[in-house]
C-alpha positions in Angstrom: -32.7 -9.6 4.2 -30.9 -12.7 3.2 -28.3 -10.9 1.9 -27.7 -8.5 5.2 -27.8 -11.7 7.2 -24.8 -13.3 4.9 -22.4 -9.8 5.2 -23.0 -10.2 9.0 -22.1 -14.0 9.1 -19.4 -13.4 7.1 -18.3 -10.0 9.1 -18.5 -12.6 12.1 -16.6 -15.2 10.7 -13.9 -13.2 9.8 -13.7 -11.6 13.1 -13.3 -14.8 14.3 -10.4 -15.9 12.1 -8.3 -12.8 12.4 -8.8 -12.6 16.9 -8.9 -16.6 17.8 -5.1 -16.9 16.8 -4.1 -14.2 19.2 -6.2 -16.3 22.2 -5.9 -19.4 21.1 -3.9 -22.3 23.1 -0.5 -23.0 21.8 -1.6 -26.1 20.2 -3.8 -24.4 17.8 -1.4 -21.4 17.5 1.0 -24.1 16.7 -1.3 -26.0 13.4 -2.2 -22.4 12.6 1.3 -21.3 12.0 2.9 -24.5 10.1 -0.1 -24.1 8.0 0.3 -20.4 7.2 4.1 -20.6 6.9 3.9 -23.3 4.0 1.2 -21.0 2.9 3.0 -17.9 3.2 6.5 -19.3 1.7 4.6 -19.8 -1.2 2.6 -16.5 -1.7 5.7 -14.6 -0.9 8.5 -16.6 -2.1 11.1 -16.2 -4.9 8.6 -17.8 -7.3 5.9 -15.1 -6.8 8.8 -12.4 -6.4 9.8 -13.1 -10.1 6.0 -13.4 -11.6 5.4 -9.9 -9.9 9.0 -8.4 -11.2 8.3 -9.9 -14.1 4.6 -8.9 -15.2 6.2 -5.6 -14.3 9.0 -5.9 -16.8 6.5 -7.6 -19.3 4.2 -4.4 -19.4 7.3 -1.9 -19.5 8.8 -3.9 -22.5 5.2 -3.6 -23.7 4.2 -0.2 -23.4 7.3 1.0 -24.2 9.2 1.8 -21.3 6.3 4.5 -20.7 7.8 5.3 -16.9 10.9 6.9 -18.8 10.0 7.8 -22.4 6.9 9.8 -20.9 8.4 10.9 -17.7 8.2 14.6 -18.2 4.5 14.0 -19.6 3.5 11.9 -16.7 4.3 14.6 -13.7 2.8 17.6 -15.9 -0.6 15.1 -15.8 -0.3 14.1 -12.0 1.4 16.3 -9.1 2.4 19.5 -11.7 -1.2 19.4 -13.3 -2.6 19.8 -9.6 -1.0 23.3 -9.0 -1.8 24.1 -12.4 -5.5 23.2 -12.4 -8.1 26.5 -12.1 -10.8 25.8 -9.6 -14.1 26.3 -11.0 -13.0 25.3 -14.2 -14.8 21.9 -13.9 -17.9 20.8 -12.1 -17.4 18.4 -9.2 -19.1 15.3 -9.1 -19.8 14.9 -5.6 -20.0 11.2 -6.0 -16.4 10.6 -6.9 -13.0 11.8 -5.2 -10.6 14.2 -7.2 -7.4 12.3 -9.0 -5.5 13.7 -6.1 -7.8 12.6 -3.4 -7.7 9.7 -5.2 -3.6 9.0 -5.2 -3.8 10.5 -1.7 -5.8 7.8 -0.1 -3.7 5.3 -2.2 -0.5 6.4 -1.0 -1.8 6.6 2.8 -2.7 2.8 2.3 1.0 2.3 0.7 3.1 4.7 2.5 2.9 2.8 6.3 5.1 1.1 8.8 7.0 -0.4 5.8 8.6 2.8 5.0 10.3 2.7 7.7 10.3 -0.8 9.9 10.3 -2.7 6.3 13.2 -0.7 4.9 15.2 -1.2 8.0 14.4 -5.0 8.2 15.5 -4.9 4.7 19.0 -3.6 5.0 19.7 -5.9 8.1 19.0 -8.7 6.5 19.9 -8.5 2.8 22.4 -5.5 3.2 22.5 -2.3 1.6 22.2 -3.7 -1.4 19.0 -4.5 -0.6 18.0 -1.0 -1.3 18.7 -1.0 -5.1 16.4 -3.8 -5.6 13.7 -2.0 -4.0 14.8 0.6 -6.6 14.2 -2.4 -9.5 10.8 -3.5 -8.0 10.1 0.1 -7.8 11.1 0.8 -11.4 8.7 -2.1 -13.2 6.0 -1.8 -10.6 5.3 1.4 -11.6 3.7 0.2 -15.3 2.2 -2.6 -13.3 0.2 0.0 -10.9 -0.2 2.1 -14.5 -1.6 -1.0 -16.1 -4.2 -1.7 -12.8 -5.1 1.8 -12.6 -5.9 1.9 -16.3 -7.7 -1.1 -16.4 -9.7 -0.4 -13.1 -11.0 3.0 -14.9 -12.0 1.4 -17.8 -13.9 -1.5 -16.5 -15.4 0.7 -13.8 -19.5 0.6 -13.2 -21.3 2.9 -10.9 -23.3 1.3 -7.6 -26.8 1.9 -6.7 -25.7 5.2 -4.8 -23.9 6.4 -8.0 -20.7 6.1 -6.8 -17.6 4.6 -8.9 -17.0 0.9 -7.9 -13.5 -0.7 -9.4 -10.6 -2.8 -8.8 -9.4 -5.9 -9.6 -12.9 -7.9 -9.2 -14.5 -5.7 -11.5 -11.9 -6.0 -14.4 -11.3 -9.9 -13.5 -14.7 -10.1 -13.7 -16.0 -7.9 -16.6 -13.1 -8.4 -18.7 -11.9 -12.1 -17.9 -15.5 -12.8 -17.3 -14.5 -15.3 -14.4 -17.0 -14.4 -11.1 -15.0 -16.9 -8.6 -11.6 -15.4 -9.6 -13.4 -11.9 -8.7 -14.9 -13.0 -5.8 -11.8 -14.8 -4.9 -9.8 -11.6 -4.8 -12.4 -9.6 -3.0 -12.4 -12.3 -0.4 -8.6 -11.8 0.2 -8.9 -8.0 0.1 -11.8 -8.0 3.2 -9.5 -10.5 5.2 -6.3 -8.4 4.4 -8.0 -5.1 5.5 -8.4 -6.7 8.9 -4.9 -7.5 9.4 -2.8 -5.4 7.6 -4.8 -2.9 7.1 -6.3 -2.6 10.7 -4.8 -4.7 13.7 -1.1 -4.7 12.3 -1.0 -0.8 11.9 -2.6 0.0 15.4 -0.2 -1.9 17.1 2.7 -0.5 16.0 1.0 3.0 16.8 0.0 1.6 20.5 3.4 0.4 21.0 5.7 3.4 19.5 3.7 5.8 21.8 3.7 3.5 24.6 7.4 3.4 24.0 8.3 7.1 23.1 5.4 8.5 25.8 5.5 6.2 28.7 2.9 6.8 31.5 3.4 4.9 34.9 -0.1 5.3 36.0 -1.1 3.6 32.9 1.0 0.6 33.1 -1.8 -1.9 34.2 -3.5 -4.8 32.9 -7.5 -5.4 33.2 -8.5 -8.5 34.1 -4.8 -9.6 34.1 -4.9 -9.5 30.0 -5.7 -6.6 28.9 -3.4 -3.4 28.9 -4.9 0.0 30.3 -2.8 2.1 28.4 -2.9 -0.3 24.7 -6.7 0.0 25.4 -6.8 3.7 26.1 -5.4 4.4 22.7 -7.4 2.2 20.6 -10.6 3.5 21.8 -9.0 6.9 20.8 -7.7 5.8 17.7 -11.1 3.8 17.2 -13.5 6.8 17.6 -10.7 9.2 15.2 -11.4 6.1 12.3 -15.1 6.2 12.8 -15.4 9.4 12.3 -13.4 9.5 9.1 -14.4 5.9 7.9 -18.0 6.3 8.7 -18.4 9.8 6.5 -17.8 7.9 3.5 -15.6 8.4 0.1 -15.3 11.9 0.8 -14.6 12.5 4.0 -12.0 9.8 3.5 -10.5 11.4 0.5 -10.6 14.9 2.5 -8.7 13.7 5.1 -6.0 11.6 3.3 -5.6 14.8 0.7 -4.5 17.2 3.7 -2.6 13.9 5.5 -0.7 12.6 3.0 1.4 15.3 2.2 2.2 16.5 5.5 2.9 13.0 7.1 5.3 12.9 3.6 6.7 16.2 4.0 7.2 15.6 7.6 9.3 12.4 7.4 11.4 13.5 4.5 12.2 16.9 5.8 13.3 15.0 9.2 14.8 12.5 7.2 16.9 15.1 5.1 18.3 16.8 8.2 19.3 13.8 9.9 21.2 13.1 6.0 22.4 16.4 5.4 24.2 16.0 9.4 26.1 12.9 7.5 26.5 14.4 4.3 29.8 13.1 4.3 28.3 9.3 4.5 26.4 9.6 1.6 28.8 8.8 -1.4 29.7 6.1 0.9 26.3 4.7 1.5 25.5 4.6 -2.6 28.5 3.0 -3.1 27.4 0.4 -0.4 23.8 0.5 -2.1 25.4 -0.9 -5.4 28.5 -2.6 -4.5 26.4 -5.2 -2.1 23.5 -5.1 -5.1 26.1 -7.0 -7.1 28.5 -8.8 -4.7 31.7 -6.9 -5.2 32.4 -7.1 -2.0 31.9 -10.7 -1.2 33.5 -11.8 -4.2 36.7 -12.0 -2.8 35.8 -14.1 -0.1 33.5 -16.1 -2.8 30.3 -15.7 -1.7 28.8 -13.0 -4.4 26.2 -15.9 -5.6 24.6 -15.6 -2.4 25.0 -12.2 -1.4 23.2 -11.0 -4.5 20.1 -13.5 -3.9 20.1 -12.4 -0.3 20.3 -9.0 -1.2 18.0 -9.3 -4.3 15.3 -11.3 -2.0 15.0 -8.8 0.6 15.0 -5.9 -1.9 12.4 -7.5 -4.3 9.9 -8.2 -1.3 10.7 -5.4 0.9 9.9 -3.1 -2.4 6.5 -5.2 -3.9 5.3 -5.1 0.4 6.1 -1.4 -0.2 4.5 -0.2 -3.1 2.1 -2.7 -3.5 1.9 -2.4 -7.1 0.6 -6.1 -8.6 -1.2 -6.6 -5.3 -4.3 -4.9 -7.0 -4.9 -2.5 -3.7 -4.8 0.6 -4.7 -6.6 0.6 -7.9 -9.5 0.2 -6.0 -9.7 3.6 -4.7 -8.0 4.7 -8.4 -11.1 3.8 -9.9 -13.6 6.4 -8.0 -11.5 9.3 -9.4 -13.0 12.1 -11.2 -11.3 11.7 -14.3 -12.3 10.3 -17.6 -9.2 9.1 -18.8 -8.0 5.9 -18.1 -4.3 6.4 -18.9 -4.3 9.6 -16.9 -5.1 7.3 -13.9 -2.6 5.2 -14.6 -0.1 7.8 -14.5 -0.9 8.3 -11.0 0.0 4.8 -10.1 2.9 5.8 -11.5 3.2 8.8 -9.5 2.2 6.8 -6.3 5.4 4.1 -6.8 7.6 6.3 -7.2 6.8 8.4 -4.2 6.2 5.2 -2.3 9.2 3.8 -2.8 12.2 5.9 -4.6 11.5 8.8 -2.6 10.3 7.9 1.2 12.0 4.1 1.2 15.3 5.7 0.2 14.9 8.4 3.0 14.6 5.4 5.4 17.7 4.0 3.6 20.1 6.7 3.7 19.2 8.0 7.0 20.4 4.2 8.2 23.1 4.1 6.4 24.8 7.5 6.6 24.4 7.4 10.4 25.8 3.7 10.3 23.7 2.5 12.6 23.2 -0.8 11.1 26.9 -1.8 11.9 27.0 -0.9 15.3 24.0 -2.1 16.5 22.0 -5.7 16.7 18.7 -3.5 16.4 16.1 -4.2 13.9 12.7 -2.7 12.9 11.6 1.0 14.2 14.3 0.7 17.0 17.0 1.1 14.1 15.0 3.9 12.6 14.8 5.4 16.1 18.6 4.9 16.5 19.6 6.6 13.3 17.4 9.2 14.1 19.1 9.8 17.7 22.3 10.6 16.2 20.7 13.9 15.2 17.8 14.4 17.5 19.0 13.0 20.4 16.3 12.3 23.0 13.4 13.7 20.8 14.3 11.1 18.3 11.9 8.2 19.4 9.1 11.2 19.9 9.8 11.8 16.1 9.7 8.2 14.9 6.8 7.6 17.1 4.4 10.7 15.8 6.0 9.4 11.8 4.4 5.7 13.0 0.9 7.3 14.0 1.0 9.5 10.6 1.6 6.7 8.4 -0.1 3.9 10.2 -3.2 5.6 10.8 -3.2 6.9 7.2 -2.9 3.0 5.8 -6.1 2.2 8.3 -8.4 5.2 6.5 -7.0 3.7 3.1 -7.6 0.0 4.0 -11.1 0.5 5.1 -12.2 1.5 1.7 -10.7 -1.4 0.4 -12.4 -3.8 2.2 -15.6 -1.4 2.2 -15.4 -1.8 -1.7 -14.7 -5.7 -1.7 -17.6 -5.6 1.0 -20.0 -4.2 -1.3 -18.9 -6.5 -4.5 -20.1 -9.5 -2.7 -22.8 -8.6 -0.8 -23.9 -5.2 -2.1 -24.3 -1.7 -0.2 -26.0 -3.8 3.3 -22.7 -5.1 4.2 -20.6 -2.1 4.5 -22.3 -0.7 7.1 -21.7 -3.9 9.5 -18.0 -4.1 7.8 -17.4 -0.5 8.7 -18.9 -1.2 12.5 -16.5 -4.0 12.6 -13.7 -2.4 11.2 -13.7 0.4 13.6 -14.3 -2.7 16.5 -11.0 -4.5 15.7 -9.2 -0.5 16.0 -9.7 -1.9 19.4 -8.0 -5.2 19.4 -5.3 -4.5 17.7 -4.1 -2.0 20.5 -4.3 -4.6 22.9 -4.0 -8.6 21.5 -0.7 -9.8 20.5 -0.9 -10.0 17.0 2.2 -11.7 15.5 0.0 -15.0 14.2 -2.4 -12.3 13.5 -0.1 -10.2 11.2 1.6 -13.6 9.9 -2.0 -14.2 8.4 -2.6 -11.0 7.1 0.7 -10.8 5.4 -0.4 -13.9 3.3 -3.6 -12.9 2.8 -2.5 -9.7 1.3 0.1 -11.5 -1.1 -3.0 -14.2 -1.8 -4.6 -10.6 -3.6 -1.8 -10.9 -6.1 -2.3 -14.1 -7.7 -6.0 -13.4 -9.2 -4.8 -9.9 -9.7 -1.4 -10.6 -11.9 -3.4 -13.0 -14.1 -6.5 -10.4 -14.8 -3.6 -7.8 -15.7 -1.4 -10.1 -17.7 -4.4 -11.4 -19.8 -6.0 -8.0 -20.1 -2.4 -6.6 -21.3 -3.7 -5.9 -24.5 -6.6 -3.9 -23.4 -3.8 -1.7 -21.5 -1.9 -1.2 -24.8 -4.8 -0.3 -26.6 -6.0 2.3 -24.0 -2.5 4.0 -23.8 -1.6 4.1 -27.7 -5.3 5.6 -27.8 -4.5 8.3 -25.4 -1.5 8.8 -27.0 -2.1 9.3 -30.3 -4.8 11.7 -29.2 -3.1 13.8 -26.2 0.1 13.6 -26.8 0.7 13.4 -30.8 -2.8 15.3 -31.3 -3.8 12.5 -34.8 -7.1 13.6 -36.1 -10.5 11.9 -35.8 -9.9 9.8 -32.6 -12.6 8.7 -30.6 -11.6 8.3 -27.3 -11.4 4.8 -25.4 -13.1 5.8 -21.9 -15.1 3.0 -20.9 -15.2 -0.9 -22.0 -19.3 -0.3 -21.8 -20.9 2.1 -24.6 -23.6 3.7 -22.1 -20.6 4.9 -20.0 -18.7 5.9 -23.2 -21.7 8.0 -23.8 -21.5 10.0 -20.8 -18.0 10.2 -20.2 -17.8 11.9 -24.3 -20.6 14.5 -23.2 -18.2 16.1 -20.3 
């Protein structure tokens, strides 16, 4: 009882801290948002840019360059071993998602309104050159995502439903043996899911089909606040995430399976016409890409110092807000996959930056730049997508942009709610989620019809607040990751003799996982 009525104080309370800012008097608004910008220059500042980057480059130098040296063992294990996998082969455990359902609801947390309003931002205000760096982040992040996945398999426990339960709390917590630090990060993770992983997301859906679909009849406020239309859709939208949040891990991993691919497919396809239109452009735009990547260009006029740091800054956090890898997000729903294997996990991280970021970021980036867009317009954001995209589609182009938004959007809402779901349950146990998932679904709602830019200022730094507990459980659990991989490799890959395999950090889970 006492601990239901703590999960509902604290679903309460942080209802309370996400809405106020978007009602609250200017005053407040004002002390909210000096406060959060110190906070946030901070969190996501050139400081934290490097000690993401760099744990990322620490465990490549580590492990070997594993992303390159393992490549063609890496997709045979992840997207080639799906198509090559018999059904029936294996008993399902009902309790846990497949290693595809698995990357799926990972990437539709990762694969949002970034891909396409970040990348643009990105190029406008650090320049093409922008783009490589996202490459860079992309590039070491993916052994940082490998290094989280692998350690949120091994560290893993089972709840009292028999579900798998991981992330970075549980290997901060089991492995660093540090409770606040855990419960720090899990604290960060609930308010993040709110904000960026609720509010922020809807409204971008509510206003790209407000914008792309406009009704007349619509266009009213209630109660001189309170759009008619913006409120129309998120009870929609709200009752479409109840339905897949409130059936649980597998309905969730279901629907993001069958989503993911086609909301990919869908964009890059689009994406690839709109290039192949341009084809022309496209030498030109690479050689954009890397000449403003290294301040050829404004060398002559002598400002390559600060073209590079502009270019580098924008890349860097364009690419870590991206792919997420080192914000310890999308381990969590890594660690209820199927498999046994750590490092076969962790190969899907791998899998899950680089289709994050090399492949759908770049679409963004080359559909910009080959329609060169971004140097006849002032537009930012979604309206530069939205332009580049006209140049091909003409006047089905913001209809296109607007259904992409609603694909990806809604896809990082289903993903986010099981990451606050599973920080939910770490703190309070299995009687919070239900109330978190009832508010979750609630703030669907609001974040249709508030004005939320305090609101998604907050979130933003509470999302990059998940890092900080995150890179130090990683970085100080390094070795366990080396051990792990070289322990998987010299079993799978160079087949040594008389092995025993290094499943779980706890022997009764060891156990099982050897009697599969």
């Amino acid at each position: 009882m006492v601990k239901k009525f703590l999960g509902l104080a604290m679903m309460m309370t942080l209802l309370i801290c996400i809405s106020v800012p978007a009602y609250a008097s200017d005053g407040v608004v004002g002390v909210i948002e000096t406060v959060n910008g110190a906070v946030n220059s901070v969190v996501w500042g050139v400081p934290m840019l490097i000690l993401i980057i760099g744990t990322g480059v620490y465990l490549s130098i580590r492990l070997k360059f594993f992303q390159i040296v393992r490549i063609k063992h890496v997709f045979s294990k992840t997207i080639v071993g799906v198509f090559r996998k018999k059904p029936g082969k294996k008993e399902k455990d009902k309790k846990s998602l497949t290693q595809f359902q698995a990357m799926s609801t990972a990437l539709a947390a990762t694969i949002g309104t970034g891909n396409i309003a970040g990348v643009a931002t990105a190029i406008t205000m650090g320049g093409p050159g922008a783009v490589f760096w996202m490459w860079v982040s992309a590039f070491f992040g993916m052994m940082t995502s490998f290094s989280e996945n692998v350690l949120g398999i091994y560290y893993r426990r089972k709840n009292d439903k028999g579900e798998w339960s991981g992330g970075a709390m549980y290997y901060i917590k089991n492995g660093l043996h540090c409770k606040w630090l855990a419960a720090l990060f899990a604290l960060f993770c609930i308010l993040a899911s709110f904000g960026i992983g609720n509010m922020s997301q809807v409204n971008s859906i509510s206003s790209a089909i407000q914008s792309s679909f406009p009704i007349e009849a619509l266009n009213i406020k209630l109660f001189d606040t309170v759009p008619l239309y913006g409120l129309i859709i998120g009870v929609i939208l709200a009752v479409i995430v109840a339905v897949i949040v409130l059936g649980g891990v597998q309905r969730i991993g279901k629907t993001t399976e069958k989503m993911v691919p086609f909301m990919a497919l869908l964009y890059i396809i689009g994406s690839l016409v709109i290039i192949a239109m341009n084809y022309k452009n496209i030498p030109g735009a690479f050689a954009d890409i890397f000449a403003d990547a290294f301040g050829l260009r404004a060398a002559a006029g002598g400002f390559a110092g600060a073209a590079v740091k502009n270019a580098m800054t924008w890349g860097l956090k364009r690419g870590v807000f991206s792919n997420e890898a080192g914000l310890g997000s999308s381990v969590i729903v890594n660690s209820a996959s199927d498999t046994k294997e750590p490092a076969v996990q962790g190969m899907w991280g791998v899998f899950e930056v680089f289709t994050d970021t090399i492949v759908v970021c770049t679409m963004t980036a080359l559909v910009v730049l080959c329609t060169g867009v971004a140097e006849t317009t002032t537009l930012e954001g979604v309206p530069l997508v939205s332009a580049a995209f006209t140049s091909g589609f003409g006047g089905f182009a913001g209809k296109f942009v607007a259904v992409a938004i609603l694909l990806f959007a809604l896809s990082t809402i289903i993903g986010w709610s099981y990451y606050g779901e599973k920080a939910v349950e770490y703190i309070f146990g299995n009687h919070g989620v239900v109330v978190y998932k009832v508010i979750f679904v609630i703030f669907v709602v609001f974040g249709a019809t508030m004005n939320l830019q305090l609101a998604w200022d907050l979130s933003d730094t509470f999302n990059g607040m998940m890092a900080i507990p995150n890179l130090i459980g990683v970085l100080l659990l390094s070795g366990t990751v080396i051990k792990v991989t070289k322990n998987y490799i010299d079993r799978e890959i160079l087949k040594k003799p008389g092995i025993r395999p290094m499943y779980s950090a706890y022997e009764d889970i060891q156990r099982e996982q050897e009697m599969k």
